[in-house]
C-alpha positions as CSV (number, residue, x, y, z in Angstrom):
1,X,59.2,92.7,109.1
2,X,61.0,92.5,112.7
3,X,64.9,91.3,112.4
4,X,63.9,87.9,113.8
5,X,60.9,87.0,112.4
6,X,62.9,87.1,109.4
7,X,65.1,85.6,110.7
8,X,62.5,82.6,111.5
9,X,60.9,82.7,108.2
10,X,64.5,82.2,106.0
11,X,66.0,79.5,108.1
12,X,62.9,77.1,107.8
13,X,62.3,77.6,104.2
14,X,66.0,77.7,103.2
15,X,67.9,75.1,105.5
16,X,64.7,74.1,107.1
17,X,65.6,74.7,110.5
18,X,62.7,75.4,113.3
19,X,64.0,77.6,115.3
20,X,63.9,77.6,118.9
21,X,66.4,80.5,120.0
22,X,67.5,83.6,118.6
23,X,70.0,85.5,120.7
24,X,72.1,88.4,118.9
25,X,76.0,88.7,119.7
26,X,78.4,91.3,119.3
27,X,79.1,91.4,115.5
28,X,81.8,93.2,113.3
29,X,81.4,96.6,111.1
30,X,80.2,94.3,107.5
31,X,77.0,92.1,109.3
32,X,74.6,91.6,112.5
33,X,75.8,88.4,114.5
34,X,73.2,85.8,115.4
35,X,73.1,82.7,117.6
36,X,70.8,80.7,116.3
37,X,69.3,77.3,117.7
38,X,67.0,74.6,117.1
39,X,66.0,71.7,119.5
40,X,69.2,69.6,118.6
41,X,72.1,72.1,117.2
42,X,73.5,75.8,117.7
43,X,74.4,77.5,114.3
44,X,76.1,80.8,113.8
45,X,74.3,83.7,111.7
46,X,75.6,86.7,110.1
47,X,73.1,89.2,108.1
48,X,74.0,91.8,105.6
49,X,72.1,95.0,105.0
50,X,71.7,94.8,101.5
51,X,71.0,98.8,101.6
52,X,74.3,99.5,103.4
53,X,76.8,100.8,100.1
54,X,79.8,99.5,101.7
55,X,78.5,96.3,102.5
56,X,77.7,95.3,99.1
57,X,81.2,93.9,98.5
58,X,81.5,91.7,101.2
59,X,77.8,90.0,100.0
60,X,79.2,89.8,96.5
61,X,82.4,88.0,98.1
62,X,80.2,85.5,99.6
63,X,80.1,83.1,96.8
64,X,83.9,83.6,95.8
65,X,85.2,82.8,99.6
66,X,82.6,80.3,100.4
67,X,84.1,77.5,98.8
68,X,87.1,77.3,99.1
69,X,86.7,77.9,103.0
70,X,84.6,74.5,102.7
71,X,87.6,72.9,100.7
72,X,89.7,73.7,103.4
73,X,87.8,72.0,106.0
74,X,87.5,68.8,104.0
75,X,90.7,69.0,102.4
76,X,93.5,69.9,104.7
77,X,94.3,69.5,108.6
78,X,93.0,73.2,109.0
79,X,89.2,72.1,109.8
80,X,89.9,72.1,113.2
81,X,90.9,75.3,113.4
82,X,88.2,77.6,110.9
83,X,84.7,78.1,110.7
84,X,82.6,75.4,108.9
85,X,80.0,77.3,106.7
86,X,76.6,75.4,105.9
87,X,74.4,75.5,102.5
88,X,71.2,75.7,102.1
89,X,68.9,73.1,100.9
90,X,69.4,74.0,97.3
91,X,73.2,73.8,97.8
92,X,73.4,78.2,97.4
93,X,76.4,79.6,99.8
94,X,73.8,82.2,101.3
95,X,70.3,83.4,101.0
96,X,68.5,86.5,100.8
97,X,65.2,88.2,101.3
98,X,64.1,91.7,99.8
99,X,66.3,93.6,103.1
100,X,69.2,91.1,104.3
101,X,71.7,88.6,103.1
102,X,71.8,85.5,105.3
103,X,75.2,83.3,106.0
104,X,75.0,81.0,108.0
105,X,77.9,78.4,109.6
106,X,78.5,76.2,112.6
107,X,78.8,77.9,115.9
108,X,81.7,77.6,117.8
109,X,81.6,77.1,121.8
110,X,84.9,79.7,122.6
111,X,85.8,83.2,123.8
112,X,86.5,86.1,121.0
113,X,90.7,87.1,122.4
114,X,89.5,90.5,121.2
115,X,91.6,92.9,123.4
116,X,93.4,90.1,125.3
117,X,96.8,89.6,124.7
118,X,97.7,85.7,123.1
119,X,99.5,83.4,125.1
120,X,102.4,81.2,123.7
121,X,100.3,78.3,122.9
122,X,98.2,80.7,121.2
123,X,101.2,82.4,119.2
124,X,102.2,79.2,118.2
125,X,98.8,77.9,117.2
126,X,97.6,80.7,115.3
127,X,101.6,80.7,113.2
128,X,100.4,76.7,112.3
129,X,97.7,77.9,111.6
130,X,98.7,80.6,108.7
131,X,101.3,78.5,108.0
132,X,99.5,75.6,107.0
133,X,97.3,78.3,104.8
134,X,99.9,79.8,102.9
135,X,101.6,76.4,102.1
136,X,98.2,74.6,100.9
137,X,98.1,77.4,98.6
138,X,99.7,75.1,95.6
139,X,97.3,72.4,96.1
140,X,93.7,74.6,95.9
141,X,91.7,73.4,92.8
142,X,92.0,75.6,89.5
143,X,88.9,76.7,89.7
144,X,88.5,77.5,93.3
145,X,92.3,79.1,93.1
146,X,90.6,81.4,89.9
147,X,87.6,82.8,91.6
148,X,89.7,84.2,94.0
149,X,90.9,88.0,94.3
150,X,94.4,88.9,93.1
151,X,96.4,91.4,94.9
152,X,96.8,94.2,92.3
153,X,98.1,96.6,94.9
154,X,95.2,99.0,93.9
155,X,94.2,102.6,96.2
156,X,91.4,103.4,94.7
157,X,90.0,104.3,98.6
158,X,92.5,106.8,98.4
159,X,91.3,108.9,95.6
160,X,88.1,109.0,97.4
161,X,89.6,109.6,101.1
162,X,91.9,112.7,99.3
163,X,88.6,113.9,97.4
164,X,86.8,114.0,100.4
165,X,89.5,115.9,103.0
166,X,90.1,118.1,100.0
167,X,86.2,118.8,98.8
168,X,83.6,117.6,101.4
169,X,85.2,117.5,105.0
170,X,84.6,121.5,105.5
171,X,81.0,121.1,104.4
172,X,79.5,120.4,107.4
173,X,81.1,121.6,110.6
174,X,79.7,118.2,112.5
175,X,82.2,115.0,114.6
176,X,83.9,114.3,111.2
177,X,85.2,118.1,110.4
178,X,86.6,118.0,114.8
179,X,88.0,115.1,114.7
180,X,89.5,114.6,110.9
181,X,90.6,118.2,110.3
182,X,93.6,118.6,112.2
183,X,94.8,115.4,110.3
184,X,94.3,116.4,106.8
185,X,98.0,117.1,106.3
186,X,99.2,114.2,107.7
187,X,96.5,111.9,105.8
188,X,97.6,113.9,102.9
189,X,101.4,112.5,103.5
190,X,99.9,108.9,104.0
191,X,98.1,108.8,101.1
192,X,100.8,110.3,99.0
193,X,103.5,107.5,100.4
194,X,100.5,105.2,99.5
195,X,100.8,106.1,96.0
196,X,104.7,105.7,95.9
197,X,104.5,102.1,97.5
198,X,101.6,100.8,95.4
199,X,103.9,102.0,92.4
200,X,106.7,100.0,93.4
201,X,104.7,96.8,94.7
202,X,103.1,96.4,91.0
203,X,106.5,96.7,89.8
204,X,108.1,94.1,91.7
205,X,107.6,90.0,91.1
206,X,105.6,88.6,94.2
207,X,105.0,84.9,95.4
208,X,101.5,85.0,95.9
209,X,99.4,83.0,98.7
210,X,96.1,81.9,100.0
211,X,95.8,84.6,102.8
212,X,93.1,85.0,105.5
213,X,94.2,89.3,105.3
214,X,91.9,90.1,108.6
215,X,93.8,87.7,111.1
216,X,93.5,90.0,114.0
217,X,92.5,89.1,117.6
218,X,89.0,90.0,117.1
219,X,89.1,87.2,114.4
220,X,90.2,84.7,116.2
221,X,89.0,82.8,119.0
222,X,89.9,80.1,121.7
223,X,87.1,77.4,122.3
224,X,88.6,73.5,122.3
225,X,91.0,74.8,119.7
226,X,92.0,78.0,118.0
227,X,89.9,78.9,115.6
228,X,89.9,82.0,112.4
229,X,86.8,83.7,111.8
230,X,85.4,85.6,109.5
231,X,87.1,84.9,106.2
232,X,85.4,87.9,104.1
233,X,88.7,89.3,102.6
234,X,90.1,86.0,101.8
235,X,92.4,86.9,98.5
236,X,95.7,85.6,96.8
237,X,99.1,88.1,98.2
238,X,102.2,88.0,99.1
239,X,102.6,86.6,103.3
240,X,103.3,90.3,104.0
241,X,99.2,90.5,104.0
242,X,98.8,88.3,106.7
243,X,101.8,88.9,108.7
244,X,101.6,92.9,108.8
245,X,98.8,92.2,112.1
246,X,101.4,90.2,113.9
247,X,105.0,91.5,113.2
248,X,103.8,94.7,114.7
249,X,103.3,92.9,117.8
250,X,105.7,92.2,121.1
251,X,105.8,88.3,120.1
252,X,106.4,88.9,116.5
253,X,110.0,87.0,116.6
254,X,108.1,84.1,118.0
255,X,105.5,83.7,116.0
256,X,107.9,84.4,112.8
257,X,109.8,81.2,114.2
258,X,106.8,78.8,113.8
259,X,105.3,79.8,111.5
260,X,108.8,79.3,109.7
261,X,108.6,75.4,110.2
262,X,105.4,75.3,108.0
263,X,106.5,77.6,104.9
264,X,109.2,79.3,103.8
265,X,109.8,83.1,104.7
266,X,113.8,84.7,104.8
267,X,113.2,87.3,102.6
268,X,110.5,89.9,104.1
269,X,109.3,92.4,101.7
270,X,109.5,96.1,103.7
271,X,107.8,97.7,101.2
272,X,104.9,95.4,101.5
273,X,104.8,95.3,105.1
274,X,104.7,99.1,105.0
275,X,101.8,99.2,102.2
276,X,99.7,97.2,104.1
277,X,99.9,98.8,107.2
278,X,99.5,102.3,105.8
279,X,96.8,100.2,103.8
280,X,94.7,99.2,106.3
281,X,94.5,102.4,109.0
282,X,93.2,104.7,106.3
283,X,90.9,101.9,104.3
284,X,89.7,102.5,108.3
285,X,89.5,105.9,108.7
286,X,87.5,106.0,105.3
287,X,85.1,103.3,106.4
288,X,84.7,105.8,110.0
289,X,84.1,108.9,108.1
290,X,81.1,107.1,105.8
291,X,79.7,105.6,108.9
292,X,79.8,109.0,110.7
293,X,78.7,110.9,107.9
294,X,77.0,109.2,104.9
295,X,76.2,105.3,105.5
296,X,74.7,105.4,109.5
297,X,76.8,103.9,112.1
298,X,77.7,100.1,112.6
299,X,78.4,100.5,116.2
300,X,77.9,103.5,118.4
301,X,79.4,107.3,117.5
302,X,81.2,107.0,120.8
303,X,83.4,103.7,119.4
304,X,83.3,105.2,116.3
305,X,85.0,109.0,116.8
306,X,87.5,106.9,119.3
307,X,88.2,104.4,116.8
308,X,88.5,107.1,114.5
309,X,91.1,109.2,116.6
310,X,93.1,106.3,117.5
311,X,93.7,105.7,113.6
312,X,94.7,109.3,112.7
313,X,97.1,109.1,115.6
314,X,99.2,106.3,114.4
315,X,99.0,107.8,111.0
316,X,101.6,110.4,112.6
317,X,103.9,107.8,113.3
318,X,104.9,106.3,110.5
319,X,108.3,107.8,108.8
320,X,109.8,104.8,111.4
321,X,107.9,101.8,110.0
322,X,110.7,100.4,108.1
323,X,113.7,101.0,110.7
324,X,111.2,99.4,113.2
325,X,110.3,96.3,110.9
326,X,114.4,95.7,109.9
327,X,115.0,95.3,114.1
328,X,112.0,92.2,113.9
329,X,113.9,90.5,111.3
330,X,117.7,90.6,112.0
């Protein structure tokens, strides 16, 4: 059955919504983006390919995130600022038919920042923002606060990454072997500092906290207010997790300094400013390889393979991460 004839068929008999308008938008590497209207309303839609392995654990996080991202919007001052997600008529977080999983939420009128740079009012916005998150994190209900995913500082990505360089990459002389060869030592040093890092992190005591942990620019977007999308990773960590994507950045001191006036932070943990960094450019490269070379491709092998290099080039630079992160917070 054709994408939107599904798409038609599961909106009437699960939110009972005739649809008049189906338009598809840009989406992300986990789900196809719809906008969806009927005579009276707009609505976001995001659909998962249930066939897709490495989609499978953002549809199984669906029910775990879902709620609480509804508590926050009825609970807290944040519902101006993050996606309102919408239940079906049975009250379920999502729906499904034999090929897709269906999400759907309010649409929001704004502009993705994407490769634009913030402005201050942005800065400042999206630090309230995280700030607020972090702080509310003592006053989430039990049970929402226990469904939720624990930082345990695992790698398991990285025994399959290593496996892969080590076993599979010279298999087939195709974009993968170009491209990811000439890196293999250097993701060999990654993953080995990876190894050292988680091994201290699980050692240490943490203070953990509600944290978005994908609060990047393509996640966030500037309609009538500034809004943070796509809350798929949503877990319980220390603020390194969210604040690795920002202290990186030129306007890191000023963000630091609002965000500051929400919740508490004099203390910054290198070690897990480093981990996640490291953590998320190779759970990237690993994600590239099995869309080049197992899964199919999300977007096109052209962004892909440049996506792809642009990762294993930064993975050269890293022995500086800490001396660089010690100047942000003097």
């Amino acid at each position: 059955m054709e994408i939107n004839n599904r798409i038609v068929a599961i909106l009437k008999d699960n939110y009972g919504i005739n649809v008049t308008l189906i338009e598809q938008k840009p989406g992300g590497w986990s789900a196809l983006a719809f906008l969806i209207e009927d005579k009276s309303k707009k609505y976001f839609l995001k659909v998962y390919n249930k066939k897709k392995p490495s989609v499978k654990p953002w549809i199984k996080a669906i029910d775990r995130y879902t709620p609480l991202v509804k508590w926050l919007n009825e609970q807290t001052v944040l519902k101006n600022n993050i996606v309102n997600p919408i239940l079906t008529k049975e009250e379920s977080n999502k729906c499904e038919d034999e090929e897709y999983v269906y999400l759907l939420s309010e649409y929001i009128e704004g502009t993705t920042i994407g490769e634009k740079k913030l402005n201050s009012e942005q800065i400042n916005e999206l630090a309230k923002i995280i700030g607020i998150l972090h702080k509310n994190t003592p006053n989430i209900p039990y049970e929402l606060k226990e469904q939720q995913t624990k930082e345990s500082f695992s790698i398991d990505f990285c025994e399959l990454l290593s496996s892969f360089i080590f076993n599979d990459l010279d298999k087939k002389f195709d974009v993968v072997y170009e491209v990811v060869k000439p890196y293999a030592g250097c993701l060999f040093d990654n993953i080995h500092r990876m190894g050292y890092l988680s091994k201290t992190l699980k050692s240490k005591p943490h203070k953990f906290v509600l944290s978005h942990a994908d609060a990047h620019n393509w996640n966030v977007m500037q309609g009538s207010n500034l809004m943070l999308i796509d809350w798929e990773c949503l877990k319980l960590a220390p603020q390194e997790q969210d604040l690795i994507l920002i202290v990186t950045e030129s306007y890191a001191q000023q963000f630091l300094r609002e965000y500051k006036k929400y919740i508490e932070y004099d203390n910054p943990d290198l070690d897990a400013l480093e981990f996640y960094s490291l953590k998320r450019k190779l759970e990237d490269i690993w994600e590239w390889i099995k869309d080049l070379r197992f899964e199919g491709l999300v977007k096109s092998e052209e962004v892909t393979v440049e996506l792809l290099k642009l990762n294993l080039d930064a993975c050269k630079n890293t022995d500086s991460f800490q001396s660089e992160m010690k100047k942000v917070f003097k």
